[in-house]
SEDRENMI-123327 format. One line per 10 residues: number of its first residue (from 1); for each residue x, y, z of N, C-alpha, C. Coordinates in steps of 0.05 Angstrom, whole numbers, plus 5000, padded with zeros to 4 digits. Example, Ala and Ser with C-alpha at 12.3 -4.5 7.8 and 13.67 -1.06 7.14 Angstrom:
% SEDRENMI-123327
1	5264/4886/5156/5246/4910/5156/5264/4934/5156 | 5257/4955/5142/5273/4979/5143/5258/5001/5157;
END
This chain:
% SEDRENMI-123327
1	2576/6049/7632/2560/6026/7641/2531/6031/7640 | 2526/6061/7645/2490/6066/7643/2490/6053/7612 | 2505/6071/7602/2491/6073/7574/2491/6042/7562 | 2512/6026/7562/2501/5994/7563/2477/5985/7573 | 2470/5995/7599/2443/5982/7614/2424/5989/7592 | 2424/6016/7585/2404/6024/7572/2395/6013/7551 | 2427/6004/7531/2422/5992/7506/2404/5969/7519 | 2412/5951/7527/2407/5931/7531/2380/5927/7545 | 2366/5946/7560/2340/5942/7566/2325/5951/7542 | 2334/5970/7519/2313/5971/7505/2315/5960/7482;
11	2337/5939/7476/2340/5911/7460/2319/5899/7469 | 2321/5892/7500/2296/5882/7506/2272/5880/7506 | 2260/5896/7502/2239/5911/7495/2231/5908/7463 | 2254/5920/7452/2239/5912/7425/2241/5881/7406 | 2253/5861/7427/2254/5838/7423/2231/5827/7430 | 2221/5835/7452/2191/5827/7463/2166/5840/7454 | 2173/5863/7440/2150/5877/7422/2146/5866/7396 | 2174/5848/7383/2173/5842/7348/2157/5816/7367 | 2164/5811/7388/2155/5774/7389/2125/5781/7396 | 2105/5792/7409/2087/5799/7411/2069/5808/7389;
21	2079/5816/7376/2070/5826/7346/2057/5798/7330 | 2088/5788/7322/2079/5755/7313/2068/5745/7324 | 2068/5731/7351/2051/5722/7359/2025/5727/7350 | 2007/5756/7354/1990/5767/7350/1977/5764/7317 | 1993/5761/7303/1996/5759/7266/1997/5719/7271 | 1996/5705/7276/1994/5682/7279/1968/5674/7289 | 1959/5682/7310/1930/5684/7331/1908/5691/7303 | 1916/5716/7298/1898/5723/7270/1897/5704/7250 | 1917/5694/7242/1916/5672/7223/1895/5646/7222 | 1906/5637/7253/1889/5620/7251/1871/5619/7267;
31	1859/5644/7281/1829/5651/7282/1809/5655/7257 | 1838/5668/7233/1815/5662/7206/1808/5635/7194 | 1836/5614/7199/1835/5595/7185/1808/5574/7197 | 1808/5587/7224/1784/5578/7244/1752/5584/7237 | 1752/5604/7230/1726/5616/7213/1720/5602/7184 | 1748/5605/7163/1735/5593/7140/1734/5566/7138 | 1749/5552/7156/1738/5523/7158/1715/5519/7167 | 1704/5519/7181/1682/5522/7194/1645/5538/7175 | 1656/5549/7162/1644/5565/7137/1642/5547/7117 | 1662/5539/7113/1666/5505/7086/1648/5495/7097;
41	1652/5481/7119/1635/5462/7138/1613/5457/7138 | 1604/5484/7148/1568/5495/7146/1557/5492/7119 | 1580/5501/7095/1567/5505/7066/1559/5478/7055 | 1582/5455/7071/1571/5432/7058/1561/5414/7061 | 1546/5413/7099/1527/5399/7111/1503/5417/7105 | 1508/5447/7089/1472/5454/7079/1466/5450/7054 | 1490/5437/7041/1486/5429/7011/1476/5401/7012 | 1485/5384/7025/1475/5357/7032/1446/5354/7030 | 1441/5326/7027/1407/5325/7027/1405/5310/7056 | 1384/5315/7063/1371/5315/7087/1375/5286/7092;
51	1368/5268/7080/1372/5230/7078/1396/5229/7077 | 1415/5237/7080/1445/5224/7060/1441/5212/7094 | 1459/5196/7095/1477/5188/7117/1501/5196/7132 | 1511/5205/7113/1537/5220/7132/1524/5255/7151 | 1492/5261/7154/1488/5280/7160/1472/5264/7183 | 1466/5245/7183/1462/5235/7209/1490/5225/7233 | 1510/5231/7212/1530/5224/7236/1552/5248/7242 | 1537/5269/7223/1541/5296/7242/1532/5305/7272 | 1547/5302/7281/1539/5308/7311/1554/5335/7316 | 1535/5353/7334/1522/5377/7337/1531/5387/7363;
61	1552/5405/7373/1561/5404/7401/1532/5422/7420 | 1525/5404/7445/1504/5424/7450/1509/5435/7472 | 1494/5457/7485/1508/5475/7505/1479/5473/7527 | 1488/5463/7555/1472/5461/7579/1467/5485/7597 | 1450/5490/7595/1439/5518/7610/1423/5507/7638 | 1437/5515/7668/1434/5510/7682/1420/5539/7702 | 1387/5541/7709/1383/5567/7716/1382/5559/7742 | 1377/5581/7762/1384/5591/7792/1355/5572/7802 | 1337/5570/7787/1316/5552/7794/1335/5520/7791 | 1345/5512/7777/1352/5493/7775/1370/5470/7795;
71	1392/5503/7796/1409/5495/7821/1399/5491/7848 | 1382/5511/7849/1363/5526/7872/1353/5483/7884 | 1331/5479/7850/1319/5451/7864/1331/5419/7864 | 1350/5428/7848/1363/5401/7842/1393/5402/7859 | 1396/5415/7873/1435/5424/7884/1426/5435/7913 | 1418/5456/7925/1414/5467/7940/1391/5451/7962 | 1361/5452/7947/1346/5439/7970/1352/5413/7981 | 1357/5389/7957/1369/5364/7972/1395/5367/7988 | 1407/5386/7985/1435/5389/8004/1422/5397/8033 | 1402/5411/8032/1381/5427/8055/1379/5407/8071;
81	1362/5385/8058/1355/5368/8065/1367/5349/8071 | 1398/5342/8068/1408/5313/8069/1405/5303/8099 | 1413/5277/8099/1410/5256/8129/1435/5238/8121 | 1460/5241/8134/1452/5266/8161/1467/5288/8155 | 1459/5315/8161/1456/5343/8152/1485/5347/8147 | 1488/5364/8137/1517/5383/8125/1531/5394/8143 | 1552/5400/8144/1567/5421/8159/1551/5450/8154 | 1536/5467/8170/1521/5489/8160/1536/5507/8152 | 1563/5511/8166/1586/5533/8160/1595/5527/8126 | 1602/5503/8120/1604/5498/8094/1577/5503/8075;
91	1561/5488/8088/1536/5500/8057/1532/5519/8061 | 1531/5542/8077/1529/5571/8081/1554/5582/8059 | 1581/5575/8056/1595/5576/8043/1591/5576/8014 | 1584/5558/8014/1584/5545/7982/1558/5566/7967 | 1534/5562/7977/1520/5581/7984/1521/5611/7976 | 1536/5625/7989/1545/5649/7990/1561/5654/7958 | 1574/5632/7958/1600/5636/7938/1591/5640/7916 | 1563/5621/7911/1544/5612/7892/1532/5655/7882 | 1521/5659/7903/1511/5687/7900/1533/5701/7884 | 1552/5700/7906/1576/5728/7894/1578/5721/7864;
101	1588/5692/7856/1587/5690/7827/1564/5699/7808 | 1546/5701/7813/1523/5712/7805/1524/5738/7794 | 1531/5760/7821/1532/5787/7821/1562/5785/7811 | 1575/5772/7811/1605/5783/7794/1603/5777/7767 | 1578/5758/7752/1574/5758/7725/1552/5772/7720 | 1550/5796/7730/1525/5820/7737/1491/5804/7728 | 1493/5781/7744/1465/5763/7742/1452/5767/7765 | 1426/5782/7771/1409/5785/7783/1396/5759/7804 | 1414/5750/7819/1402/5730/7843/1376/5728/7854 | 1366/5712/7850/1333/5706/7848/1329/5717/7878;
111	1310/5718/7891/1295/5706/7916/1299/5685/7928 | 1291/5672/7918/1300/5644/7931/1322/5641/7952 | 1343/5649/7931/1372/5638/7942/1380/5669/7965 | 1364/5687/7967/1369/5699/7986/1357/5691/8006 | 1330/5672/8001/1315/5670/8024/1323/5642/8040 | 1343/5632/8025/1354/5601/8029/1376/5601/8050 | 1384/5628/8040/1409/5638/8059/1399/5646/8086 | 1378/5663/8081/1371/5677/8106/1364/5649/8133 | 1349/5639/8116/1331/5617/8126/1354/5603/8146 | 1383/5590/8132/1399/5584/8148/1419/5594/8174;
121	1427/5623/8166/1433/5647/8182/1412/5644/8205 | 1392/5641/8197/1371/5653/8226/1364/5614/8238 | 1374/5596/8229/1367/5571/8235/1386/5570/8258 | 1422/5569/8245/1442/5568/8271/1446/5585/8288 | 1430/5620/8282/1433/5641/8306/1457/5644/8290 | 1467/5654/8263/1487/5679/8261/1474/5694/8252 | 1460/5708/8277/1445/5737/8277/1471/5765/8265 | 1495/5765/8277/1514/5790/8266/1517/5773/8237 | 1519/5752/8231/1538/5752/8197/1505/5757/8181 | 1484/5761/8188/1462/5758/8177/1459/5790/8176;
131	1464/5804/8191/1454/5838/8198/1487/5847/8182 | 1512/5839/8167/1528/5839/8161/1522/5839/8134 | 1505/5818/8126/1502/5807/8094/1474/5832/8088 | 1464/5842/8099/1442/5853/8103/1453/5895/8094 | 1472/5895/8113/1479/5920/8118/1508/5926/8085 | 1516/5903/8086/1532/5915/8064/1537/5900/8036 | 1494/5890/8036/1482/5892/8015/1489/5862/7995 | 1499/5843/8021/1509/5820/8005/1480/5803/7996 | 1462/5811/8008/1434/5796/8005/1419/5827/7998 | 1411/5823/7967/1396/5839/7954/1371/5845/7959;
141	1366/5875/7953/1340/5884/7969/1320/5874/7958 | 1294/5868/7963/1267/5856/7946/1251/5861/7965 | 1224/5867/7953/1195/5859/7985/1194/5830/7992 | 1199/5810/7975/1202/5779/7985/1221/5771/8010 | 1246/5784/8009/1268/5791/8031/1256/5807/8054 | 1248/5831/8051/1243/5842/8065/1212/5831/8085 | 1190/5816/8066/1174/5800/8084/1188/5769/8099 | 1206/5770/8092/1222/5742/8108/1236/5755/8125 | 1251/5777/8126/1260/5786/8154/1236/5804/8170 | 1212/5814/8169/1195/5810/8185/1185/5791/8201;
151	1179/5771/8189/1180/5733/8199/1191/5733/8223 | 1219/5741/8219/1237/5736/8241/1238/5754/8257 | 1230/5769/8254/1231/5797/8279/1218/5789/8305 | 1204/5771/8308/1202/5760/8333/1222/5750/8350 | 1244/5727/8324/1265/5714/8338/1290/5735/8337 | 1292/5752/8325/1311/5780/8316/1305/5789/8315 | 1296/5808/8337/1286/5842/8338/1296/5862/8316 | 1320/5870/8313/1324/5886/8296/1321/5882/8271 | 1312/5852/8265/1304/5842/8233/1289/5867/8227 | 1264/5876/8243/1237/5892/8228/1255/5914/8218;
161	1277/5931/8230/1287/5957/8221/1293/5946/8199 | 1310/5925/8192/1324/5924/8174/1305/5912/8149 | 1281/5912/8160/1260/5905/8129/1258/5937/8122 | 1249/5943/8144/1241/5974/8139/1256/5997/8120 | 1276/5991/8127/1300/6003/8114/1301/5993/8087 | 1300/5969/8082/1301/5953/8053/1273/5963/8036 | 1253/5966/8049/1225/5971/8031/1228/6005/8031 | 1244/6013/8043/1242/6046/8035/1265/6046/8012 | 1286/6033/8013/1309/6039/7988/1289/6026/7970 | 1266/6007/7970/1247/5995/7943/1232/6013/7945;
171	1232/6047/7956/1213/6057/7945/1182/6050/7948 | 1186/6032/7983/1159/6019/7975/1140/6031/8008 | 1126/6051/7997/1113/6062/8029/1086/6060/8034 | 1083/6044/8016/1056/6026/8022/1060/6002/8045 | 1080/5987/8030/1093/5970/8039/1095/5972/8079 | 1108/5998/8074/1121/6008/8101/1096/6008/8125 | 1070/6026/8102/1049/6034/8135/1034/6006/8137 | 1034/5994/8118/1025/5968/8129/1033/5951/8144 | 1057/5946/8143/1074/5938/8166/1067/5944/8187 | 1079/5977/8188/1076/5988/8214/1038/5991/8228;
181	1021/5989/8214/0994/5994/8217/0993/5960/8233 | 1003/5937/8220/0994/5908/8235/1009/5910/8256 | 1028/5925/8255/1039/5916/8285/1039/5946/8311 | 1012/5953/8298/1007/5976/8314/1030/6004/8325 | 1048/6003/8300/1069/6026/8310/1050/6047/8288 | 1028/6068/8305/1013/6082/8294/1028/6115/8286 | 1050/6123/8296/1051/6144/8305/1074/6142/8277 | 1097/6130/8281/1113/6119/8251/1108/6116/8231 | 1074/6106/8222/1065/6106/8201/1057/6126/8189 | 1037/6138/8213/1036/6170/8204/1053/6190/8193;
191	1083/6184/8205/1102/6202/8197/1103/6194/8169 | 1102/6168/8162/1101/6160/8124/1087/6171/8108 | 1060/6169/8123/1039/6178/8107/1048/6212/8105 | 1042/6219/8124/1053/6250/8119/1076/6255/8102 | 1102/6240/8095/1117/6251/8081/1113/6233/8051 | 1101/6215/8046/1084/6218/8025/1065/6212/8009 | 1059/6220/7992/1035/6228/7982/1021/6210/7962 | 1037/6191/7958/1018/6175/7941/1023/6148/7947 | 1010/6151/7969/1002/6127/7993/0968/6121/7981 | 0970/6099/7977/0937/6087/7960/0936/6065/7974;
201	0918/6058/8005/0914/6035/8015/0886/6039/8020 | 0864/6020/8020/0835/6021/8022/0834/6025/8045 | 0812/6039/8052/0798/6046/8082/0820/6051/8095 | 0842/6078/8091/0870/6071/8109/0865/6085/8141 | 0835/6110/8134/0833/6115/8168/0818/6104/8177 | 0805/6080/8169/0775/6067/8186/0797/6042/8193 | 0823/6041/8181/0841/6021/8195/0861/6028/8213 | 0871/6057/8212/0882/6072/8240/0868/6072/8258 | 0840/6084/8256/0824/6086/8274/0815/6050/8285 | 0809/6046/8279/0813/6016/8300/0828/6005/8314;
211	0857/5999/8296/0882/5998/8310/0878/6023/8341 | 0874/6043/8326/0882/6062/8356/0860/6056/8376 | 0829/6047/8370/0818/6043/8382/0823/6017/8399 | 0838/6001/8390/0849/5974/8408/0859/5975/8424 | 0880/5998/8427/0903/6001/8439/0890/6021/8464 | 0895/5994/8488/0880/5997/8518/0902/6020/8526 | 0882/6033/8546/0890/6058/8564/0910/6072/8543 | 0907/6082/8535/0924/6107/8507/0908/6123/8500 | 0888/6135/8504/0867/6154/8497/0891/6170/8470 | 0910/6182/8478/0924/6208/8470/0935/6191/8431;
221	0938/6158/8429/0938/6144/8410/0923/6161/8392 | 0893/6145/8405/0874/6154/8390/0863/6180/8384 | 0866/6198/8402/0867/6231/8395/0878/6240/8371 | 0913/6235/8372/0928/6239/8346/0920/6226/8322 | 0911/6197/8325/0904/6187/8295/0886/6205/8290 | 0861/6206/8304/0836/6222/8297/0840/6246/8278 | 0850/6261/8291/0867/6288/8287/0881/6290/8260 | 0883/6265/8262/0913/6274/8234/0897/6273/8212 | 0873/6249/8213/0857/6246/8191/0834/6266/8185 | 0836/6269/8209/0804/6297/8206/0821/6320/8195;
231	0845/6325/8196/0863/6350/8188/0865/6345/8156 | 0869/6329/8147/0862/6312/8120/0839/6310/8099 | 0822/6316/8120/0792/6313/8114/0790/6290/8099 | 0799/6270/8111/0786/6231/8106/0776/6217/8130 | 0756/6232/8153/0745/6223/8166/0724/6223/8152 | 0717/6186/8144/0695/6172/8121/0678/6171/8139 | 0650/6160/8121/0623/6145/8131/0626/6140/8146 | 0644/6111/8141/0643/6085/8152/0659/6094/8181 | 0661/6113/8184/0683/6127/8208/0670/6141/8231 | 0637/6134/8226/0625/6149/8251/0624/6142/8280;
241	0628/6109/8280/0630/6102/8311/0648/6117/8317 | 0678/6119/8310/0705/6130/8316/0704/6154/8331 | 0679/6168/8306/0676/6197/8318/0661/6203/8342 | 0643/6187/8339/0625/6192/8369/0647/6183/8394 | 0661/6160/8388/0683/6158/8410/0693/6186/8415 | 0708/6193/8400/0728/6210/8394/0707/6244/8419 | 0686/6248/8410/0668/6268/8428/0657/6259/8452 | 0664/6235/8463/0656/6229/8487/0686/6225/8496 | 0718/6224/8480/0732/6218/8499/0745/6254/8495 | 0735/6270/8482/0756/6294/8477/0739/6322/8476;
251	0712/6323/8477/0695/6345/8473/0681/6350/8489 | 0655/6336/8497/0633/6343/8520/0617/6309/8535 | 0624/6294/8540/0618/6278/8548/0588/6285/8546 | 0576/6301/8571/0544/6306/8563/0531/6310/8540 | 0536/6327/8520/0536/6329/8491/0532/6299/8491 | 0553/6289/8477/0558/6258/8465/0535/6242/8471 | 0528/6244/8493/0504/6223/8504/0480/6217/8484 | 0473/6241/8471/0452/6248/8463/0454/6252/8428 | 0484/6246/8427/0498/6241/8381/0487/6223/8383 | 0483/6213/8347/0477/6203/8338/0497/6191/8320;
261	0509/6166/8325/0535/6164/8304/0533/6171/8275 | 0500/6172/8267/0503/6182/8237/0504/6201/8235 | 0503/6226/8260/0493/6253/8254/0530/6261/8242 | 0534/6286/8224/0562/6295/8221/0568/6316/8244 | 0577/6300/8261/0587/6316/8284/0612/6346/8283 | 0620/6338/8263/0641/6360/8252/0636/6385/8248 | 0600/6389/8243/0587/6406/8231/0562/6415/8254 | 0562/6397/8266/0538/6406/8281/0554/6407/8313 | 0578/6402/8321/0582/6415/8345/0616/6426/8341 | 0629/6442/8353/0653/6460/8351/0671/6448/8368;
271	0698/6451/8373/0717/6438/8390/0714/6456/8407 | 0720/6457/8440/0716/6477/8464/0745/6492/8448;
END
């Protein structure tokens, strides 16, 4: 009885291998027959003269190219906008679905449509499906993304980490101390700057040094900025008020009285 089963499953088999075959020898056929018709075709609408008539009633199949701008202004914003408004759970949907198709036909999703998304996530308060789409990368990293969830870091605190995080995978630490420099996290930025090195922002310690000079009752702020940049040797020109601060809040008060913010204090008096 095996050995029947056996015949008989591999009858099977090679009944379905000769039929697969042909099939396949058929497909070829008239994929060619598909080509040289088509080849005739071409040869004898370019032999034709340009006036005949029957080449004006050649009609031409044409193909509609619809880009992410398109959908973005003609599909998406009037949906944004309708009266009266959408289900948000659904156009968040549709939305979303729109992206993944995107990244599953390996097409690079504009800005926009990340920022369209965000925009709505942070409109109804789905703060977790937003720090979700964020964390496992369903909304692609960019500095345009990452300055729209700064925006929101007022209404979603942990938005700022999660720019922060996004402009360091962009490799972007310019990006980073500027951030951190406007919103006075002085001590964080430093750590950037120190780890690296080709940080290129204009006047970047006559802009620490202010920031730290703003920042009421903190003396020890402004000590460390001072410090880090004089260790650097980029305490500039334009950096002398800072310094005369800096010897009346950390050196000799009496001394100080009598600097001169242009004099180079670095040189003409010693740390106790």
């Amino acid at each position: 009885n095996n050995n029947n089963e056996n015949d008989e499953f591999n009858e099977m088999i090679d009944k379905t291998s000769k039929y697969l075959e042909q099939e396949a020898i058929k497909a070829k056929e008239l994929k060619h027959k598909s080509i040289t018709y088509i080849n005739s075709s071409s040869s004898s609408i370019l032999n034709q003269q340009v006036d005949r008539p029957n080449v004006n009633s050649f009609k031409r199949k044409k193909t509609v190219i619809l880009t992410q701008t398109d959908i973005y202004e003609h599909v998406f914003l009037p949906l944004d906008e309708h009266n009266p408004p959408l289900d948000h759970r659904y156009f968040m949907a549709v939305l979303t679905e729109y992206i993944r198709s995107l990244s599953f036909c390996k097409i690079e999703p504009q800005h926009f449509m990340y920022k369209l998304l965000i925009q709505l996530l942070v409109q109804h308060k789905h703060f977790y499906q937003l720090h979700q789409f964020l964390q496992f990368h369903i909304v692609g990293d960019s500095v345009p993304v990452a300055c729209q969830l700064l925006r929101i870091s007022d209404t979603y605190p942990p938005a700022q980490q999660l720019a922060l995080d996004m402009l360091k995978r962009l490799c972007s630490p310019n990006n980073i101390v500027e951030v951190l420099l406007i919103r006075k996290q002085l001590l964080p930025a430093l750590k950037v700057i120190r780890n690296n090195k080709d940080i290129n922002i204009p006047n970047l310690s006559y802009r620490f040094l202010d920031a730290a000079a703003s920042i009421e009752d903190d003396n020890i702020i402004f000590f460390t900025v001072y410090k880090f940049f004089e260790q650097r040797n980029e305490i500039t020109k334009n950096c002398k008020s800072f310094e005369k601060r800096f010897y009346d809040l950390f050196v000799n008060p009496e001394i100080s009285e009598n600097i001169n913010p242009t004099d180079n204090l670095q040189t003409k008096y010693k740390f106790p």
